[in-house]
DOROGU-316491 format. One line per 5 residues: number of its first residue (from 1); their letters; for each residue x, y, z of N, C-alpha, C. Coordinates in nm, 2 decimals, m for minus. Layout:
N
NUM> a> X/Y/Z/X/Y/Z/X/Y/Z; ...
END
This chain:
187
1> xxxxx> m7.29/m1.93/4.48/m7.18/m1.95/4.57/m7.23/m2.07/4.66; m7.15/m2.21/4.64/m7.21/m2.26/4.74/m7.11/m2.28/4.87; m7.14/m2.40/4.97/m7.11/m2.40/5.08/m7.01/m2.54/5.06; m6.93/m2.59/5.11/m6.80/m2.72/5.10/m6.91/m2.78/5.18; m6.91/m2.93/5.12/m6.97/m3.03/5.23/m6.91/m3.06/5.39
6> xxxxx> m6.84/m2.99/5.42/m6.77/m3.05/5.53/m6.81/m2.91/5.61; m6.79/m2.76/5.58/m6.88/m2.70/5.63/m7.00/m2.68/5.65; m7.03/m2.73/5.58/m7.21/m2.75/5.61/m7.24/m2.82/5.76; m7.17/m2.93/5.71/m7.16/m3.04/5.83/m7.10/m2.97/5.97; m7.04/m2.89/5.94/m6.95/m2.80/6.10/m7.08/m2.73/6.11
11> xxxxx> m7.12/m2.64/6.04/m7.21/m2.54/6.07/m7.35/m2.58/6.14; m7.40/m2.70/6.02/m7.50/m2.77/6.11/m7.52/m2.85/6.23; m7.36/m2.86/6.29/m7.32/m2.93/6.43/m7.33/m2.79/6.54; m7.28/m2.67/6.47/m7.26/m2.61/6.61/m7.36/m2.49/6.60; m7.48/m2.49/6.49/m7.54/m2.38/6.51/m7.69/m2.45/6.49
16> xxxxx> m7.76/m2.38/6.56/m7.92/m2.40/6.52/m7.95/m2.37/6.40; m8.07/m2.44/6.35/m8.12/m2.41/6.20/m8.16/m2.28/6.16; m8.25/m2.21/6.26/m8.27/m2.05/6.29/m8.18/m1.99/6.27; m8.07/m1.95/6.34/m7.96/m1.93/6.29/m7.87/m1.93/6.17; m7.85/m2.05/6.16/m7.80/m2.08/5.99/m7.91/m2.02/5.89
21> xxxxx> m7.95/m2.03/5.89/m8.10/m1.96/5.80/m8.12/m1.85/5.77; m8.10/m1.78/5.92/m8.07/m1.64/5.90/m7.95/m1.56/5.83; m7.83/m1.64/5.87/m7.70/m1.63/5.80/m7.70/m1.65/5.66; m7.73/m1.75/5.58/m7.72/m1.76/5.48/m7.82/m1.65/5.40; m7.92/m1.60/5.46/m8.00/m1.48/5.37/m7.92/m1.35/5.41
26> xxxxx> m7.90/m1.35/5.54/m7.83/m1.18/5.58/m7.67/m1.21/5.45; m7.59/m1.31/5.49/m7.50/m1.31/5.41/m7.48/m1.28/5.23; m7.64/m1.31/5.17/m7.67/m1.29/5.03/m7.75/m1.19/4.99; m7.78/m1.12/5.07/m7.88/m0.99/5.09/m7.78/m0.87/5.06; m7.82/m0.81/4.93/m7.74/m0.72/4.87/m7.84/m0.62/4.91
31> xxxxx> m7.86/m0.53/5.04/m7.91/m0.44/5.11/m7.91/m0.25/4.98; m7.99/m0.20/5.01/m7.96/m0.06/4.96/m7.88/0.01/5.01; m7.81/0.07/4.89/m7.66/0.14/4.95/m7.67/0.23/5.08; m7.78/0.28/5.10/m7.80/0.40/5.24/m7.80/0.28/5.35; m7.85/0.14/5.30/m7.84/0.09/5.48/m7.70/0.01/5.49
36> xxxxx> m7.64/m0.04/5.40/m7.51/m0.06/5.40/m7.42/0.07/5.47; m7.44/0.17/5.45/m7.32/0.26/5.45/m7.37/0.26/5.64; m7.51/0.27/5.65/m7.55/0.31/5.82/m7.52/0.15/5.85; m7.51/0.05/5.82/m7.43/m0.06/5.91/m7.32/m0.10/5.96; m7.26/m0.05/5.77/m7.11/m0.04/5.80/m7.08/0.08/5.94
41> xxxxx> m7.14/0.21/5.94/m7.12/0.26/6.02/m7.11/0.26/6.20; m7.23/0.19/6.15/m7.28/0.12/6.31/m7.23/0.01/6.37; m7.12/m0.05/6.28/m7.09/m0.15/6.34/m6.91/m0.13/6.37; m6.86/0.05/6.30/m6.71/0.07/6.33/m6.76/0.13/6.51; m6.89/0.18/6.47/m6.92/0.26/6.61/m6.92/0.19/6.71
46> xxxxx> m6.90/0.09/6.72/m6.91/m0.06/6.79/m6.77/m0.07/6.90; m6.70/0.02/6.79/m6.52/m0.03/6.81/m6.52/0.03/6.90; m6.59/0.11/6.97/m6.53/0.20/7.08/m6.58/0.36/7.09; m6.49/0.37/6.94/m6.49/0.52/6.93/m6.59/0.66/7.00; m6.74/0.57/6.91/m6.87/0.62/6.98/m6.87/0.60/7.14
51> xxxxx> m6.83/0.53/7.20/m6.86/0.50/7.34/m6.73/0.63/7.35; m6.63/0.61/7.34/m6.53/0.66/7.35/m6.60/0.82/7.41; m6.61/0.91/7.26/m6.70/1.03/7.23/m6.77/1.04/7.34; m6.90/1.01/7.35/m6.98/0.96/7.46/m6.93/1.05/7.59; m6.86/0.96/7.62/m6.76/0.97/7.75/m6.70/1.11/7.74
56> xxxxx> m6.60/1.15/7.65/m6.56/1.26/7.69/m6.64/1.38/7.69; m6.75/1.34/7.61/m6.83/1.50/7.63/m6.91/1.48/7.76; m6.97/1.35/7.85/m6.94/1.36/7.99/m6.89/1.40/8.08; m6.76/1.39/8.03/m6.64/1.47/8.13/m6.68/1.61/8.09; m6.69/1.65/8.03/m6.69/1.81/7.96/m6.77/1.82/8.06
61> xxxxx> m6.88/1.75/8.08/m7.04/1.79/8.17/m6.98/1.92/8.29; m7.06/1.92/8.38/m7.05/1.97/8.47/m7.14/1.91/8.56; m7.22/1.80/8.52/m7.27/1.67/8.63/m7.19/1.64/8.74; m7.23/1.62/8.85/m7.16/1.59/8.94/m7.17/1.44/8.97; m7.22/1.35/8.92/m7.21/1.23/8.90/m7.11/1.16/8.73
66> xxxxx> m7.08/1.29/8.67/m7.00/1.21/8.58/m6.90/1.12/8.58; m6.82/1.11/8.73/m6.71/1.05/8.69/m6.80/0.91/8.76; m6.87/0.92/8.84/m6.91/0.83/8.89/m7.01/0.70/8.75; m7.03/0.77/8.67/m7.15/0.72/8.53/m7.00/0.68/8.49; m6.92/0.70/8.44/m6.76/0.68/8.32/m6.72/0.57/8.42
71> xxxxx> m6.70/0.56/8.54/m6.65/0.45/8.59/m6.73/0.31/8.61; m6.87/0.35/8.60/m6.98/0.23/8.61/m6.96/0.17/8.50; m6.93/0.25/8.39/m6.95/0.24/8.21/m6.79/0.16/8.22; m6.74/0.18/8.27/m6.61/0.15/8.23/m6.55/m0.01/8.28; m6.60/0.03/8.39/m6.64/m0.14/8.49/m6.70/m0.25/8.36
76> xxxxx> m6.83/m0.21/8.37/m6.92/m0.27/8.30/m6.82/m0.32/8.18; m6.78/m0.22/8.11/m6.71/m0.31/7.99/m6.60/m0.35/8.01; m6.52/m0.34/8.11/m6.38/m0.40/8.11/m6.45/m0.56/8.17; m6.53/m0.56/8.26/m6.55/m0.72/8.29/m6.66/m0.83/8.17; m6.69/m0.71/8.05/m6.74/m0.78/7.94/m6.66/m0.79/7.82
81> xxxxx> m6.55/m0.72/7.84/m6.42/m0.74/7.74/m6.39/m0.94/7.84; m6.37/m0.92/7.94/m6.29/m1.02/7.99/m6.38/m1.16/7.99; m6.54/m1.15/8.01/m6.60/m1.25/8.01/m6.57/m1.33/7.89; m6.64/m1.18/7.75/m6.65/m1.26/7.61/m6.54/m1.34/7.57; m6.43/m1.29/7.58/m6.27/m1.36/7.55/m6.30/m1.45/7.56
86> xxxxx> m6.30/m1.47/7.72/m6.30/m1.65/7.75/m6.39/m1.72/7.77; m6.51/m1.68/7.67/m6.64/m1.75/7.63/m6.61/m1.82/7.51; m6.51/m1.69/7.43/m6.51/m1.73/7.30/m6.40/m1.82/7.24; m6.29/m1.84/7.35/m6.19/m1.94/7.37/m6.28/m2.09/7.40; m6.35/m2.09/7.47/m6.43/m2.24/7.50/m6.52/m2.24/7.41
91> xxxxx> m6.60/m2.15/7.34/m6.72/m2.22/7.27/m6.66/m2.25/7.11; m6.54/m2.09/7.13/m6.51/m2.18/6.95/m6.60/m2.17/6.82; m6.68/m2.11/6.84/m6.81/m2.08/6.72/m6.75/m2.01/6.63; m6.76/m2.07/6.53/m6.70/m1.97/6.40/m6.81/m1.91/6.34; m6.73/m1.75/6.28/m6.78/m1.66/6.25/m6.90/m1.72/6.14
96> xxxxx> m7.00/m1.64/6.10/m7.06/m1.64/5.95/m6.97/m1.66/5.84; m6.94/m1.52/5.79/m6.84/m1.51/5.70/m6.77/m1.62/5.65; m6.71/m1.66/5.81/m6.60/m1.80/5.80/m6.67/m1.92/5.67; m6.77/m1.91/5.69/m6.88/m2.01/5.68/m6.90/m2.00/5.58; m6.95/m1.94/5.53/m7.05/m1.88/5.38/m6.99/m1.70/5.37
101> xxxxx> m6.94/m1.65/5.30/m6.85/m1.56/5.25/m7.00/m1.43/5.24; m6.93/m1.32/5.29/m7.06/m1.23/5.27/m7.05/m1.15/5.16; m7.18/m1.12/5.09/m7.12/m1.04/4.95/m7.12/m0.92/4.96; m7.15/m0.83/5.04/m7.07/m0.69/5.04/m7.01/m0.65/5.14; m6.99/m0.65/5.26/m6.92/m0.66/5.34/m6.80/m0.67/5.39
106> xxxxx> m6.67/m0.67/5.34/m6.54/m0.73/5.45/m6.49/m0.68/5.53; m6.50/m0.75/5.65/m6.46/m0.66/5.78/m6.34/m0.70/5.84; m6.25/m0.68/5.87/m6.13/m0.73/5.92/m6.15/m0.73/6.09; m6.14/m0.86/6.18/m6.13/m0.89/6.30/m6.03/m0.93/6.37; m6.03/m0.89/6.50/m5.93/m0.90/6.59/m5.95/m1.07/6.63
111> xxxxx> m6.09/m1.14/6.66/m6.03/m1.26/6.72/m6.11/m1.35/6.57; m6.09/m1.48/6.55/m6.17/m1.56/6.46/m6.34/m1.60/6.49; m6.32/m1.60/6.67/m6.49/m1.66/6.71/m6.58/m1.56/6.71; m6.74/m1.67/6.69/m6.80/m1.57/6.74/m6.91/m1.53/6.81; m6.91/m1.65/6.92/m7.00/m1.64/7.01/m6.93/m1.61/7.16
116> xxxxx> m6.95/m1.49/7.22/m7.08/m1.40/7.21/m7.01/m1.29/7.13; m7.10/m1.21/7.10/m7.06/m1.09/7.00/m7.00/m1.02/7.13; m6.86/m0.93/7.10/m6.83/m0.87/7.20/m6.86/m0.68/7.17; m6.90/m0.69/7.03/m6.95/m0.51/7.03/m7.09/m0.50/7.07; m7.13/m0.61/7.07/m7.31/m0.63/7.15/m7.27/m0.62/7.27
121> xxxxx> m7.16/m0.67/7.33/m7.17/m0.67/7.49/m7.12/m0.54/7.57; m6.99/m0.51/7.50/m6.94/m0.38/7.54/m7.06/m0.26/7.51; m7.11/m0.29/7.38/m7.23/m0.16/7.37/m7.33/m0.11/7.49; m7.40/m0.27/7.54/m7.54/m0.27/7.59/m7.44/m0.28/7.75; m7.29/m0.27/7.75/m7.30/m0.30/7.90/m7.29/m0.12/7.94
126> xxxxx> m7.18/0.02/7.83/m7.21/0.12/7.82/m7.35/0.18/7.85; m7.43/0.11/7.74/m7.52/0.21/7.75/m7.59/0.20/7.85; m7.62/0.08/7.91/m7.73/m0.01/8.00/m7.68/0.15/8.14; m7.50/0.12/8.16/m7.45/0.16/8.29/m7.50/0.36/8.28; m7.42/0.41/8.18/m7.49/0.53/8.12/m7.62/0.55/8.18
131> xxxxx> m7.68/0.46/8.12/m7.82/0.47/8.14/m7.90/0.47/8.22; m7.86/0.42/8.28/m7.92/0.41/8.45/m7.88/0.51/8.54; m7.75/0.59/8.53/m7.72/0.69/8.57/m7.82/0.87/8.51; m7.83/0.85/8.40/m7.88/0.95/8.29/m8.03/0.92/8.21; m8.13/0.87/8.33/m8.24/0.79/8.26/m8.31/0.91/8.13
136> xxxxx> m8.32/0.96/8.12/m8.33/1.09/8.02/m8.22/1.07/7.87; m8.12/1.05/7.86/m8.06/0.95/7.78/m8.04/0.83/7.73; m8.12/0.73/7.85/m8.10/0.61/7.80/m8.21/0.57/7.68; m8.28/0.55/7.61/m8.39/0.55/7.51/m8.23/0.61/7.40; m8.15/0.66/7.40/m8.09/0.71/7.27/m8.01/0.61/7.27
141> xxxxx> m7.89/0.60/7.39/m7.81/0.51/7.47/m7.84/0.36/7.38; m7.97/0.31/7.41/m7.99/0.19/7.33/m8.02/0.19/7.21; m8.08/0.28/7.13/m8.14/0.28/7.04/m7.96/0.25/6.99; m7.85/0.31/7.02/m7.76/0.33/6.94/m7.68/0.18/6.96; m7.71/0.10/7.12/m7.61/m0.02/7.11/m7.76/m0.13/7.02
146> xxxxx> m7.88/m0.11/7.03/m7.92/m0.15/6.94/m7.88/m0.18/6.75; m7.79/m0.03/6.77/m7.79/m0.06/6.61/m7.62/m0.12/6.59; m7.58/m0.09/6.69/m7.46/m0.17/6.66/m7.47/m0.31/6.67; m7.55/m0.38/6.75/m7.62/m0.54/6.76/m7.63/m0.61/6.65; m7.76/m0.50/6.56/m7.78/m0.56/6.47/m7.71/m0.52/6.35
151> xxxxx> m7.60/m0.44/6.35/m7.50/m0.45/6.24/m7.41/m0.57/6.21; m7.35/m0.63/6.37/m7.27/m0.73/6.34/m7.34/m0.88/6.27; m7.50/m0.85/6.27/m7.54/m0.96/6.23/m7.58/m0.90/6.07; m7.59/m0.81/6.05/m7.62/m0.78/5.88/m7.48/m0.77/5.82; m7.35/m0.73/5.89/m7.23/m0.73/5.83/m7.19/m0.84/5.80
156> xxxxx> m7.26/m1.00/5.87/m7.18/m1.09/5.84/m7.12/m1.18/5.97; m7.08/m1.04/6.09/m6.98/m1.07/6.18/m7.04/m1.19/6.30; m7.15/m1.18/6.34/m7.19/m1.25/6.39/m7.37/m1.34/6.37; m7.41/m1.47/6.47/m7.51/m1.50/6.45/m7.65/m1.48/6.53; m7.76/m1.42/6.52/m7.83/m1.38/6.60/m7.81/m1.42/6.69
161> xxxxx> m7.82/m1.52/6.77/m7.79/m1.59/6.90/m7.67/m1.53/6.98; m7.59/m1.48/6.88/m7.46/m1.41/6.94/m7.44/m1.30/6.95; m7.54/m1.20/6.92/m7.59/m1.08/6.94/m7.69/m1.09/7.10; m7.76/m1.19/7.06/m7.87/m1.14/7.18/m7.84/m1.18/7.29; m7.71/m1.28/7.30/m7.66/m1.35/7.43/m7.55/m1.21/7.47
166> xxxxx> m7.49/m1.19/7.37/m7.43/m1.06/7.41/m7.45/m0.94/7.47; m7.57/m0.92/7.44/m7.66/m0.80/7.46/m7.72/m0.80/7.59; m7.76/m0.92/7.60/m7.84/m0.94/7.74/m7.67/m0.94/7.86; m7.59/m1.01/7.79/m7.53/m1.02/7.88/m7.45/m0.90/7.91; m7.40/m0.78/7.83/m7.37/m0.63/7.86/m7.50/m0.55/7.92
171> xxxxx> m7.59/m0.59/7.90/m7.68/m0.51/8.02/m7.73/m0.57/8.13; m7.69/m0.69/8.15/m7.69/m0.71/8.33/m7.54/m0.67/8.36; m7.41/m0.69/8.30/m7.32/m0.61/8.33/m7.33/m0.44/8.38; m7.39/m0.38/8.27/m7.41/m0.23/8.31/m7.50/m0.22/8.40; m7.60/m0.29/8.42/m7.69/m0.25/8.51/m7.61/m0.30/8.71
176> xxxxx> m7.58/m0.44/8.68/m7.48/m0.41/8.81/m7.38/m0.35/8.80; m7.26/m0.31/8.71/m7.20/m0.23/8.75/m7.26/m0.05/8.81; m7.38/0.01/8.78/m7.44/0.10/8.82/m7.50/0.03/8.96; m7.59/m0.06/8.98/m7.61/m0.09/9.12/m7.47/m0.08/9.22; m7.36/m0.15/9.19/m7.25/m0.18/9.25/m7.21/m0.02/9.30
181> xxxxx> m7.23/0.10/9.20/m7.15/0.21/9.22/m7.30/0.30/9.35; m7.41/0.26/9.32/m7.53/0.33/9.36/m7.56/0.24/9.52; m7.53/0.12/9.51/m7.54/0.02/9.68/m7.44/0.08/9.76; m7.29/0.13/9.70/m7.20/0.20/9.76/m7.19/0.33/9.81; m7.32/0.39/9.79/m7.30/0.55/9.79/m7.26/0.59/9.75
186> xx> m7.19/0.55/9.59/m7.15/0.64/9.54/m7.19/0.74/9.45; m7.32/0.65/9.42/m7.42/0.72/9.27/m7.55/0.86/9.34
END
């Protein structure tokens, strides 16, 4: 499978060589079916759902800070839904996939770009805010937006640099949105 001369030439204008490098192996990397099936997995858990879950067995709690942890969590990702958007409107970075076609993989996406990853951001801004509220859970919290991170880069969906700009940037989100709720008196 090769690459069109003219994407090459896009790819090597808007991505570092690290990057590209990594992509073209993750993208040809026929993985064992048990870590395929935990990527694919970890990277639908990305969509929400898990965070979703999460949250309502929260509510179930009988913590007296829960609603206060769901609303830090919730902050945190609605202003990392809104950041990534219009990150990903100006930078324009196309996907992997777009690029070089992945061989097991196809994932169907809501936007075309892909810098920053937005299931790295919404993950780590969750778990980061979670976490800081529930330090006794956070160590799972990440272990789990950790594996959604690096799913979107073994699925294809995004490129390391777009995971880890994402990531960092959902956990200064969650961590101020938990300061924001805890400076207020509310935490």
């Amino acid at each position: 499978m090769t690459i069109s001369r003219a994407r090459f030439e896009h790819a090597r204008d808007t991505l570092s060589i690290p990057d590209y490098g990594l992509m073209r192996r993750v993208n040809r990397w026929r993985a064992p079916r048990w870590f395929r099936w935990w990527m694919l997995l970890a990277t639908k858990a990305g969509d929400g759902w898990l965070w979703g879950a999460i949250g309502i067995a929260l509510l179930m709690s009988s913590d007296p800070q829960r609603f206060r942890a769901i609303e830090a969590g919730f902050c945190a990702v609605a202003a990392g839904i809104g950041i990534f958007h219009k990150i990903k409107r100006v930078v324009g970075r196309t996907r992997p996939r777009d690029i070089e076609p992945h061989c097991w993989a196809c994932i169907v996406t809501r936007d075309r770009f892909s810098f920053p990853s937005g299931h790295s951001t919404t993950s780590f801004a969750v778990a980061v805010a979670l976490g800081s509220f529930y330090p006794e859970a956070r160590p799972l919290l990440l272990v789990l937006a950790a594996n959604v991170a690096v799913s979107r880069v073994v699925v294809g969906m995004h490129f390391l640099s777009d995971v880890l700009v994402g990531s960092g940037m959902g956990a200064l989100l969650g961590y101020a949105a938990y300061l924001g709720f805890a400076r207020s008196g509310l935490a």
